[in-house]
N, C-alpha and C positions, 0 to 999 in steps of 0.2 A: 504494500500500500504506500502511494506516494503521499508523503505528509503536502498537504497548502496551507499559505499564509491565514486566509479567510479557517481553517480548521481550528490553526493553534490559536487563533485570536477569540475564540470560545471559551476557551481557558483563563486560568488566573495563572501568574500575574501575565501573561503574554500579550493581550487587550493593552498593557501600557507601555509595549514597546513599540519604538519606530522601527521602518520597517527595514532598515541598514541591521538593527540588531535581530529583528524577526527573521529574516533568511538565513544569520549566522546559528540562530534556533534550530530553524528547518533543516539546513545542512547537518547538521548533528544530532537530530532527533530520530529516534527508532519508534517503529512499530510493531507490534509483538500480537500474533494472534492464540489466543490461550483456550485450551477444551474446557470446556463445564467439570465441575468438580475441582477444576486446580486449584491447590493452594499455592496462589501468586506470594506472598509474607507472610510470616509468621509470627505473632507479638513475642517483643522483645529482640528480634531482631536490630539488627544494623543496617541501616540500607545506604547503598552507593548511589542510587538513582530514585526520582521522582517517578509517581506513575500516575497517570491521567488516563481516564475511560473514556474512551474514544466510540464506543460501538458494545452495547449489552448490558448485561445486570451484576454487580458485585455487591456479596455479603463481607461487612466488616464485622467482624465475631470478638467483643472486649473479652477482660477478666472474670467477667460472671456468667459470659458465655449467653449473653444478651446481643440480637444481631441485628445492624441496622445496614438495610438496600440502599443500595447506589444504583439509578438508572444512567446510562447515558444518555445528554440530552436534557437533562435534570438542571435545576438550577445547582444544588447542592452538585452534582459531579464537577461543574467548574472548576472546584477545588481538587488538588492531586489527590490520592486514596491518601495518604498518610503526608504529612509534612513533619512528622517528629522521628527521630531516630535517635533510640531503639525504638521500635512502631510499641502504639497502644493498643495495637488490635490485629487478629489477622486477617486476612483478606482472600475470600476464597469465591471462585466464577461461578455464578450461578447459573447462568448460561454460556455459551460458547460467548468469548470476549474480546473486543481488540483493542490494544494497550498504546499509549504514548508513554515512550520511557525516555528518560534524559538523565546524564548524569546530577548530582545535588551540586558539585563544586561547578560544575560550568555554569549552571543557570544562575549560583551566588555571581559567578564570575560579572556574566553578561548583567544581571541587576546593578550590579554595583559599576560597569563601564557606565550604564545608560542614565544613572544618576550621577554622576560624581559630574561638578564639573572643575576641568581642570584652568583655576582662574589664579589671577599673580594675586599678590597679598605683600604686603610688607612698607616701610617707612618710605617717603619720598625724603632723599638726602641729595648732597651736593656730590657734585661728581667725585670731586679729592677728599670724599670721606664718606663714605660708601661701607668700609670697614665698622664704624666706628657706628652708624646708624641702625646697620644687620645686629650688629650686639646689642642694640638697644628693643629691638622687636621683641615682644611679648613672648614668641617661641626661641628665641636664641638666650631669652634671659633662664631658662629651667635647664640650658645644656650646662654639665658637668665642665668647670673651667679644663680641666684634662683633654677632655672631646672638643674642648673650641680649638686646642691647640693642632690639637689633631686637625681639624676640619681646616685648617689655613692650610695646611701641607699639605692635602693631599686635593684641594680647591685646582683646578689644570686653569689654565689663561687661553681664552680663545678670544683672537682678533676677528670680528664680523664684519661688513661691510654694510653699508645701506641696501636694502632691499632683499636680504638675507634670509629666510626662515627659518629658524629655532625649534618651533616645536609646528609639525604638522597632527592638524584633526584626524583621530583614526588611527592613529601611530600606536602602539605602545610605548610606556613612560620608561625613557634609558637615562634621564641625569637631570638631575637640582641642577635649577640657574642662578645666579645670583648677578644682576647689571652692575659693570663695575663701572662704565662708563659709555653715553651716547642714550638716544631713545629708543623705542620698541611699540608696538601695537599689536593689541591682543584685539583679535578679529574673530566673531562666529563661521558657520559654514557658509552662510548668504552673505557672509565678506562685510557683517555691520562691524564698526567700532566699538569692543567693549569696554578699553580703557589701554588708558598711555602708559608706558612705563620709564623711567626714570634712572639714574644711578640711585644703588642702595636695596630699588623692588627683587623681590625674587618670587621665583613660578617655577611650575612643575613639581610640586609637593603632592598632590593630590594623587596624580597617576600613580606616585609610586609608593604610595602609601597603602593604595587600594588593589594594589598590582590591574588598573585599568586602564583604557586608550586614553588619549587625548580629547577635551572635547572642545577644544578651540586653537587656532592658529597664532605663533608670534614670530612679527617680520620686524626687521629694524627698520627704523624711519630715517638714522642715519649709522655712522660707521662707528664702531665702540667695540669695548672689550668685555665677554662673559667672563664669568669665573662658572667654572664646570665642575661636578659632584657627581661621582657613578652611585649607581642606583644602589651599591651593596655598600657604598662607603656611608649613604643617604639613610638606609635603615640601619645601621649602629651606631652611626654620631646622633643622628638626627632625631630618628623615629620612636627606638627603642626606649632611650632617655624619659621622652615626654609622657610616654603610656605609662600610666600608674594602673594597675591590675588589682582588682576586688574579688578573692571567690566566693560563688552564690554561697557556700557553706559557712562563711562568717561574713556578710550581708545584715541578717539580724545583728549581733553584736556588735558589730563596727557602724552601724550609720550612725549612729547615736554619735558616735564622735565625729562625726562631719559638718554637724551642723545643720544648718539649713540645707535639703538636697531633693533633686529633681532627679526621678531616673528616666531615660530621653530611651523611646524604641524608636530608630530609623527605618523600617520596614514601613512597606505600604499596610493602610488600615484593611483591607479586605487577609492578609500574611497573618493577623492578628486571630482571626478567628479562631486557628489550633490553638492558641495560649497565648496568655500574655504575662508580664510579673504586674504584683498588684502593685497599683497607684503611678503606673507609667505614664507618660505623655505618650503620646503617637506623635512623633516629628518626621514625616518621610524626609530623607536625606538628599532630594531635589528643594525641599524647602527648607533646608537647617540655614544654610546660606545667608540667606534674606533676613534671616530671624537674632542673627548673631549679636545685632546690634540693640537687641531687644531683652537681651538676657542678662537675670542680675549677676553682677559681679559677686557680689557674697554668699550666691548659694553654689553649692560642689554637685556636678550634675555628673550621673551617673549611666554608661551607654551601656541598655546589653547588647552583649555579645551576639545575640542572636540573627542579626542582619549580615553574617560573615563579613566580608571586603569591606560590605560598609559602614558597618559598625565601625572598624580601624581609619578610615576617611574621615568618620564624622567624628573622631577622637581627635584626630591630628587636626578639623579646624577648629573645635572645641581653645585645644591648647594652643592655636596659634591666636586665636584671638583674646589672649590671656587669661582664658574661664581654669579655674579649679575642675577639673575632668579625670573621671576613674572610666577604664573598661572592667564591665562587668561581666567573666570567665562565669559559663554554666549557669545561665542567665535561665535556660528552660528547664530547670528543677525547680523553679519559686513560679513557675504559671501559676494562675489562680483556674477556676473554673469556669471565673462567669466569662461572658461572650467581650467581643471586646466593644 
């Protein structure tokens, strides 16, 4: 069976991809046709792949051996059979069945490409002190002076020229920039303007925070000097540092000494529906962005983990815009019950 666009877009979350990311879907998507009686999962399980009902009837059979139908076609089949792993129930064809299966890490992958966007962030400074400005940004203030020394050495000097390209839309994310001197323009795909960049700005955080593509172009406006950061020197000076790590297992005992605290789910609100941790925000992580400007400084917000890529994207602009920010590890043991 040949997967189409128009199929997968009956599904959740696929309905909110563009269709650049919907064909990389499709290309990677299998179909899987299953006899009646099979047992497709078993609870308690691990599973490597999502699975969507594409054609027939599946019984999911919980812990008390209580069994609720899935039609395909269903509003309720929208949803993959299981989105928790170890699964909470097993799933077995009640009639002859035919399955859309994807792995779990790529479709994290591809969600977290299709939200992230990869935008510059950082102090506008003068050109002859460009150094001295990066140290002053709200995410260079939390690196270990050790790791700042490091990061000047191992920073490479690339001379650019006017009309240049830096970072291509679509690209995967290979190196932190940092303008050491001259301009730059960050442009969408329809080639609008979405901001100037300066000596002192740095971009490219994003991509490789979230291991996703690029989702904007940066060309120089005139002839100047990068400083360049590889992607693995990027996540141990840079990334690793900022993440402060909370496990859901001492979650209770520890908030109290936080203080004021927001726990922030980046996942779309329909992702919610298998579980949620109680007294979350839903912030999709297309809209954390817009909102940064809006969020108190004195409360400690706390991301789970549960959005994979993007959970780590929406830590790193958490911490670059100076917020108090924990990733919360094992985020789907504190689900609560109710819907979200």
């Amino acid at each position: 069976m040949t997967l189409q666009r128009s199929s997968l877009r009956s599904f959740t979350p696929f309905e909110h991809l563009s269709e650049e990311y919907l064909d990389q879907v499709v290309q990677k998507a299998q179909s899987e046709h299953v006899t009646k009686g099979t047992l497709i999962f078993k609870r308690g399980k691990t599973l490597e792949d999502r699975f969507y009902l594409l054609d027939g009837e599946v019984d999911l059979i919980d812990v008390q051996f209580q069994s609720r139908r899935l039609v395909a076609g269903s509003q309720e089949a929208r949803l993959p059979l299981t989105d928790q792993s170890p699964t909470q129930a097993s799933a077995v064809a009640k009639t002859d069945v035919t399955l859309l299966r994807l792995e779990r890490d790529f479709l994290d992958l591809v969600m977290a490409w299709s939200q992230s966007g990869d935008h510059p962030d950082g102090p506008v400074a003068d050109e002859h002190d460009w150094m001295s400005c990066l140290l002053e940004s709200p995410l260079f203030t939390r690196i270990p002076p050790s790791h700042i020394q490091q990061l000047f050495v191992r920073f490479d000097e690339v001379d650019v020229r006017k009309g240049d390209l830096i970072v291509r839309e679509g690209e995967l994310g290979d190196y932190f920039y940092v303008l050491e001197s001259g301009r730059a323009e960050v442009t969408n795909k329809a080639g609008k303007p979405l901001a100037e960049l300066r000596a002192g700005h740095y971009f490219g955080e994003e991509a490789l925070a979230g291991e996703t593509t690029r989702n904007a172009n940066v060309t120089m406006l005139t002839s100047g000097r990068l400083m360049r950061l590889e992607k693995a020197d990027f996540k141990t000076l840079l990334q690793e540092p900022v993440i402060k790590t909370l496990p859901a297992s001492e979650w209770e005992t520890r908030r109290a000494e936080l203080g004021p605290v927001q726990v922030v789910d980046v996942r779309l609100a329909v992702e919610r529906r298998f579980g949620k941790c109680p007294d979350s925000r839903n912030v999709p992580l297309g809209q954390l962005r817009q909102m940064l400007g809006e969020l108190d400084r004195g409360t400690a917000y706390v991301v789970t983990d549960d959005a994979g890529r993007r959970s780590h994207v929406a830590v790193q602009l958490l911490a670059q815009a100076g917020l108090d920010v924990y990733l919360l590890e094992g985020a789907a043991t504190l689900y609560s019950s109710s819907s979200a």
